[in-house]
N, C-alpha and C positions, 0 to 999 in steps of 0.2 A: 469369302471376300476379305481382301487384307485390310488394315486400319486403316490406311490413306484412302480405298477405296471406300469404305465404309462413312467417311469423314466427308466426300468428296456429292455421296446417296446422299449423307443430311443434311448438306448445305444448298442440296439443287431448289430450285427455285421455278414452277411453271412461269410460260411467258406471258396467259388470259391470265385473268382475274379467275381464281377455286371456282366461282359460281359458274360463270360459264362452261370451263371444267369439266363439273359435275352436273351438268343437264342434261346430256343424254343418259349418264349411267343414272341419274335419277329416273326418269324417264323409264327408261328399259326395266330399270329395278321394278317399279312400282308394275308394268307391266307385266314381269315376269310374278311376281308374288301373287297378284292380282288373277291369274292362272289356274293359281292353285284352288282358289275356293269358289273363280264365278262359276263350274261346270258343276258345282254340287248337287243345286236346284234342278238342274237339266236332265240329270239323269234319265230320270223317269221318261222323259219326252227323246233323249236319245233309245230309251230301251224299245221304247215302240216301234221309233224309227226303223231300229234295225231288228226289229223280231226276237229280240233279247227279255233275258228274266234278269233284273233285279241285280242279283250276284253278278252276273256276270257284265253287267255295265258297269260296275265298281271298277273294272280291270280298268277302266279309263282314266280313271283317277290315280291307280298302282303303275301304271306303264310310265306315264310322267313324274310321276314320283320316283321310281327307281331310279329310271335316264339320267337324271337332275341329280339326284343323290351319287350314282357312279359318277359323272362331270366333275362336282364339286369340288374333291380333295385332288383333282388333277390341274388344276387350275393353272397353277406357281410352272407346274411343268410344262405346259403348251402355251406360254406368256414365256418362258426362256428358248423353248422351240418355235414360236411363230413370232415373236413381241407382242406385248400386251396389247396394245391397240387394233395391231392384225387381228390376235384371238377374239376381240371383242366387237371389231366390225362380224366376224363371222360367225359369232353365236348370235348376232342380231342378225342376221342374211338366215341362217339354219331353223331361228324361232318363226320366222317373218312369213317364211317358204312354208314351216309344215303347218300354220295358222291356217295360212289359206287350204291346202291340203285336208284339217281335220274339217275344215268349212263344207266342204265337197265333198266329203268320204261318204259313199253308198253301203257299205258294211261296218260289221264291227271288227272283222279284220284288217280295216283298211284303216278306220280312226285309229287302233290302237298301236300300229305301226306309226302312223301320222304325232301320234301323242308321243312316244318313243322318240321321235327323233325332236320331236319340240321340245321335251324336256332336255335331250343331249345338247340343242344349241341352248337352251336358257341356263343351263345348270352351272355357268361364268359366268352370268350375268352379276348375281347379286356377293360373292366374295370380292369380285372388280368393282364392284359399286364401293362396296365399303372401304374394299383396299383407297381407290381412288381419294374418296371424301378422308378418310382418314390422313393421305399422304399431300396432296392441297394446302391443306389449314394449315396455319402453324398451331404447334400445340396448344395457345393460349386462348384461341376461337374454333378447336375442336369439340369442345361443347354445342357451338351452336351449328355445326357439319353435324354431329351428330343429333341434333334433336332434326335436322332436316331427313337424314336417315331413319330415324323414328315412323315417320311418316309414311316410308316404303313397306317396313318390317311389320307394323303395329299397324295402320289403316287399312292397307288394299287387301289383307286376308278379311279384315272387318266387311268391308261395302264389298266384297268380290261377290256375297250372295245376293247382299241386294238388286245390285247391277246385273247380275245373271238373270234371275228373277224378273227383273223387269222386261230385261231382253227378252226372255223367253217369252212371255206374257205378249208382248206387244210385235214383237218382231217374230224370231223362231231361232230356234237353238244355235243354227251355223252361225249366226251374227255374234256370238260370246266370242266365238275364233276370228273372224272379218273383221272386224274391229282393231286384233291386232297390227292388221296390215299398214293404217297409214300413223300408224303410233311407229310401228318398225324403221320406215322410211323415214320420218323425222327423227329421231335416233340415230337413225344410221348417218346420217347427213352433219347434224350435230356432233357427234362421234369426229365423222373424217374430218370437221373445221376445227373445234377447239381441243379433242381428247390428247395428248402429248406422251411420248413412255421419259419419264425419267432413268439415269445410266443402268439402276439395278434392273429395271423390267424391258430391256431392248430386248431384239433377239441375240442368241447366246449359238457360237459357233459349236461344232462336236455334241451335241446333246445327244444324249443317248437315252433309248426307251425301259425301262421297268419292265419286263412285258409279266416276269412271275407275279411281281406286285400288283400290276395293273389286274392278273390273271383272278389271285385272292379277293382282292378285292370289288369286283364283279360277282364274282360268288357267294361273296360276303352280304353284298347290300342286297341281290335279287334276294335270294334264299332268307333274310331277314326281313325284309318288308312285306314278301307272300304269307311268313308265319306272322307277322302283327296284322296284315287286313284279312286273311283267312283265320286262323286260332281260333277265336271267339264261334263263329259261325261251326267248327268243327267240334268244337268244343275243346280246345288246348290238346293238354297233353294225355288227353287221354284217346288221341288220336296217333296212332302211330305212324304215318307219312306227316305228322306234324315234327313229333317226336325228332323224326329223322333229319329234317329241312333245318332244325332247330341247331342239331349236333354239325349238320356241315358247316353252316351258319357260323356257330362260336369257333369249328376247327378252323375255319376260311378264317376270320375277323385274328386268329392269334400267328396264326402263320404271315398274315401282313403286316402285323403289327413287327413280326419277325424279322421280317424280307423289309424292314424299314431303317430298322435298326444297324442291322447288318450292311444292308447292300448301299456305298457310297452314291451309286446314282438312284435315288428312291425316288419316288412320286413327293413325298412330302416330307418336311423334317420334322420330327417328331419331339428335337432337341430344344422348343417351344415353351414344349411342357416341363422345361426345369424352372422356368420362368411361374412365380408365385401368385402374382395377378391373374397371368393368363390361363394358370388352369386353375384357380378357384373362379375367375369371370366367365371362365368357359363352362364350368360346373353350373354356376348361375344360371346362367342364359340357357342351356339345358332345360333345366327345371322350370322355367320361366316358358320357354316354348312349348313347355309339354300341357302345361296348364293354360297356356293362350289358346293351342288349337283342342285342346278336350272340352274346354268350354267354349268354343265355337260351335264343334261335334254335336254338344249334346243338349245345348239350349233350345237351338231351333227344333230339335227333334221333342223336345219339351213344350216345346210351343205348340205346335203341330199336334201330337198325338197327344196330349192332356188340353190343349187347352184350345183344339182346333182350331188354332192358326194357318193360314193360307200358307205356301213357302216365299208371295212375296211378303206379307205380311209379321211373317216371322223372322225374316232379313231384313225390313224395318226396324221392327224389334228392337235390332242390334245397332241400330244406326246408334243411340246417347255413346255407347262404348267408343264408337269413333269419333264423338264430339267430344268427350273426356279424352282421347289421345292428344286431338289434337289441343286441346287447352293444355295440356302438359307439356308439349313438346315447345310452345309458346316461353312457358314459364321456363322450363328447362333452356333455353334457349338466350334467357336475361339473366338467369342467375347460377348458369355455370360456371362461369369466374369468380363468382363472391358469396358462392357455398359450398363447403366442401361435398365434391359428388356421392362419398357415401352416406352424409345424409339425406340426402335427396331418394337415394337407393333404398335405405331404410323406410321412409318415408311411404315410397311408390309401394314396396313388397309388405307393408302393415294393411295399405288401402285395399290391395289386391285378396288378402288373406281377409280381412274386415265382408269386404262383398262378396266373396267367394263362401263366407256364412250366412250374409243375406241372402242369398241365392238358395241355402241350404234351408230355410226356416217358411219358404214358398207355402201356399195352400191350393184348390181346385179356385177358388173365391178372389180372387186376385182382381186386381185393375191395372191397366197398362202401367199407372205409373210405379205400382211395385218391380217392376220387370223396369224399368228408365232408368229409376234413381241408383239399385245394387250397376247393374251396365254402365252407367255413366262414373263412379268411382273404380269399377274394375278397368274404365278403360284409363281415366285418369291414373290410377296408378300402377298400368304395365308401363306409362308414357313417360312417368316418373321413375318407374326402375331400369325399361331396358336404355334410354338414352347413357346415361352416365355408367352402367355397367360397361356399356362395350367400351366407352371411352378409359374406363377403369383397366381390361385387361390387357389394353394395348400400350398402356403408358412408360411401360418401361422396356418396351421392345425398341428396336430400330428399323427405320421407315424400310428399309432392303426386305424386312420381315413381312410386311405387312401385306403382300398377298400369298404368301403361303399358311400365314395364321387366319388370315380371313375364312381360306379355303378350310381347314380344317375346322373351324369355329359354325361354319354354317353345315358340312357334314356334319358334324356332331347333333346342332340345332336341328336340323331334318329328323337325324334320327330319332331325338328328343321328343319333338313334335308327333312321331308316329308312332313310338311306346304311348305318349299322353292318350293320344284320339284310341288307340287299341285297349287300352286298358279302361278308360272311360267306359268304354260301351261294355266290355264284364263287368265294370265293377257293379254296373245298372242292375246288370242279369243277374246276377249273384244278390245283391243286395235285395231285388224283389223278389228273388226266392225265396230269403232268408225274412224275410215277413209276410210273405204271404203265408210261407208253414207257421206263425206266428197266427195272423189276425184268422188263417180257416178254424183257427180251435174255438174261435168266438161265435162258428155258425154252426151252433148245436141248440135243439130243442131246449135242453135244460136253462139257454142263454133267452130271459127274459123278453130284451131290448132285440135280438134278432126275432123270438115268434112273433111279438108285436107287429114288426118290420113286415116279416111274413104273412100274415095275416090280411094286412092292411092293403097289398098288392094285389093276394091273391082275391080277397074282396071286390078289388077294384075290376080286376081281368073277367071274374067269372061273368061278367056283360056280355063278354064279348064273343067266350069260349066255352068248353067243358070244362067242367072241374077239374079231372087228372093235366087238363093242356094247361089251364092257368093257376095250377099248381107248382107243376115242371116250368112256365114262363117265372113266377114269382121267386122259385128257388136261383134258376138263370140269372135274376135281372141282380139280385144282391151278391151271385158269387161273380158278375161282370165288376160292380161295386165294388169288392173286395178288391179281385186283382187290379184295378186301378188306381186303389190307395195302395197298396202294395207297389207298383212300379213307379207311383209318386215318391215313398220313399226311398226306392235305388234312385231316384234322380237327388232326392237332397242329400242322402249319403254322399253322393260321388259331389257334389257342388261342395261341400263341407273339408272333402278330402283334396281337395282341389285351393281353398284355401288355409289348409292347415302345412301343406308341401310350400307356401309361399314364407309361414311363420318358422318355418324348421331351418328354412337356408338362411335367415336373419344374421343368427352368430358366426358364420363363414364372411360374414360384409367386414366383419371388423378386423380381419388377417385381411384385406389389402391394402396397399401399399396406395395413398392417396397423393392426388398431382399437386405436389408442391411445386413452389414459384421457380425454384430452379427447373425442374422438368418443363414448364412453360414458354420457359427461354431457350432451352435447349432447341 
């Protein structure tokens, strides 16, 4: 884009008012993210549905995932091949369609195809959201676009379990997808009245396809996302069809990176990342997503299987975390003109790391409100760090940029998110291994406090049994004991590690470049 053109992108001006704007792509945003976490709960009751084990209902979760993740970073390209607002009425017509589709699906070959293509139409959704919110404002009330963004990114993954959860409880599983349909429709509608393409996002004559890049790329994200939600269950690398997915994976991810570099008509510019905000904010927001959805992952499962929690009741739970976003995105939203955003930043990722220890210091003896009060400052301060980071790595871009960075910045974030949730759940494994072979050396005859233990059980049983059977019950009921404190601690190890990753990106805040008053005006 030449200067004049470029001068001609920052002075454009929508004709609505930003707000109206951005209500369908808030809208859709919030729906598409929402997606992602209400079918978590459902599993189980899909798995039945279709005659499925377990593992294999998870594919439900990975197909959408994938779609969405290959979508992503192509965004910028089919917004100059269709115009943006074309491409965005028709990921909401493709989400809208296969909603009702996974509603209806009688197998698990049919939802997971159905998921597939929900993800391919949502996977624009939410780089268009942001591009949009962020190209609206003018730079001096993108603070408060972005604390309304906050709400999409940081909330609807929050309530998605609840509202699953409920759904499934009172209603039945297809209504998590049904639901989307007249959300879609008012979006869509919203969309054709006030959404607008500004000069750099029309359609764009001569466009030409990527197809090598598009090729790696597909190869890249499937073959990476099978080894983070399969790995764990196969046990890594010492599986060798892991091994192997792994090597395509990194050869695919460097040959695009290649084919990016190289080839003048690429899916994405990559020339982004010279920009100092945008790849330290993008680093950020990584590391921030990874720890959003790991302790999504793994609390409810914590709730659940230590502390027998229901799965609506465990998605309760979580609900102070989204009443902590959303008080952040409030405050966020009045005082980002008249503090500078990386202390606010600072601020949110101290909160996040601070309860991300509370989480870690848990016992079996707990009361709800120990579980409210860490949630409710973890959610308070993701609400406090991601608003003004993304407004942080955008700031010195130009608005022509801004859905090609979006696109890239939310791949990234995906992937983010799926290292976090995959590595969570090893670190659990591992971690209660590694004390379990610790506390079984405590169950030995010589160990005072365990014959006690012992004794006192098998006392209790012999009522009921033989001696050799409430012998063997007695020794059972304390090695059940053990591995139970044992896998309590892979849960507070990984909650710990979880907020120690939030205190390590601290000193990367103070290498950006903050929105001064001239950048405001600009």
């Amino acid at each position: 884009m030449s200067t004049a053109e470029e001068i001609t992108a920052n002075e454009w001006k929508p004709k609505h008012s930003p707000w109206l704007i951005c209500l369908p792509t808030i809208l859709a945003g919030f729906m598409f993210v929402l997606d992602e976490t209400i079918a978590n709960v459902a599993l189980p009751h899909m798995a039945g549905t279709f005659s499925a084990s377990r593992e294999d209902s998870t594919w439900i979760l990975t197909c959408y995932l994938v779609a969405s993740g290959i979508t992503v970073p192509t965004v910028d390209w089919f917004c100059k091949l269709l115009g943006r607002k074309n491409f965005f009425m028709l990921s909401l017509i493709i989400f809208t369609i296969a909603s009702f589709c996974c509603g209806i699906a009688d197998s698990l070959t049919t939802i997971l195809i159905a998921r597939g293509i929900q993800g391919f139409g949502g996977g624009g959704i939410l780089p268009i959201c942001q591009a949009v919110m962020l190209e609206s404002f003018p730079k001096e009330k993108r603070g408060q676009a972005m604390a309304v963004f906050g709400l999409v990114v940081i909330i609807a993954p929050i309530i998605g379990p609840v509202v699953g959860g409920w759904i499934t409880d009172n209603l039945n599983w297809p209504w998590i997808f049904f639901i989307n349909i007249p959300i879609g429709f008012i979006a869509l509608y919203l969309a054709k009245t006030f959404l607008e393409d500004p000069p750099y996002a029309k359609r764009q004559q001569n466009v030409k396809m990527d197809y090598w890049g598009f090729f790696f790329l597909i190869t890249w994200i499937i073959a990476l996302q099978i080894v983070l939600d399969k790995g764990n269950n196969a046990d890594w690398f010492n599986a060798t069809w892991i091994c192997q997915l792994f090597t395509v994976s990194c050869i695919s991810c460097v040959l695009f990176i290649i084919s990016q570099v190289k080839n003048k008509e690429s899916l994405i510019d990559l020339s982004i990342f010279k920009d100092r905000n945008y790849l330290i904010g993008t680093l950020v927001q990584v590391i921030m997503m990874a720890v959003l959805l790991a302790s999504l992952a793994i609390l409810p499962q914590f709730l659940q299987i230590m502390m027998g929690y229901s799965a609506y009741l465990s998605g309760l739970s979580i609900m102070p975390r989204g009443l902590g976003s959303l008080t952040a995105t409030i405050i966020c939203g009045v005082l980002s003109n008249k503090v500078d955003n990386r202390i606010l930043l600072v601020i949110g990722l101290l909160l996040v790391g601070i309860a991300g220890f509370s989480l870690g210091f848990l016992n079996l003896d707990i009361a709800s409100i120990n579980i409210a009060i860490p949630n409710f400052i973890f959610g308070f301060g993701m609400g406090l760090s991601f608003i003004p980071v993304i407004a942080l790595s955008v700031v010195t871009l130009s608005n022509n940029q801004m859905t090609n960075a979006s696109g890239v910045q939310n791949l990234l974030k995906n992937i983010g998110g799926a290292i976090g949730t995959s590595l969570a759940s090893t670190l659990i494994s591992r971690f209660s291994q590694i004390h379990q072979s610790y506390l079984v050396d405590n169950l030995t005859p010589l160990n005072p406090v365990f014959t006690e233990r012992l004794n006192a059980i098998w006392g209790a049983l012999m009522q009921y049994t033989s001696v050799d059977m409430s012998n063997y019950m007695a020794q059972y009921s304390i090695y059940g004991s053990m591995i139970k404190q044992a896998t309590l601690f892979g849960f507070m190890e990984t909650f710990r590690i979880c907020g120690l990753a939030c205190f390590i990106v601290i000193p990367f805040i103070f290498l950006l470049k903050g929105i001064s008053k001239s950048d405001e005006k600009a």
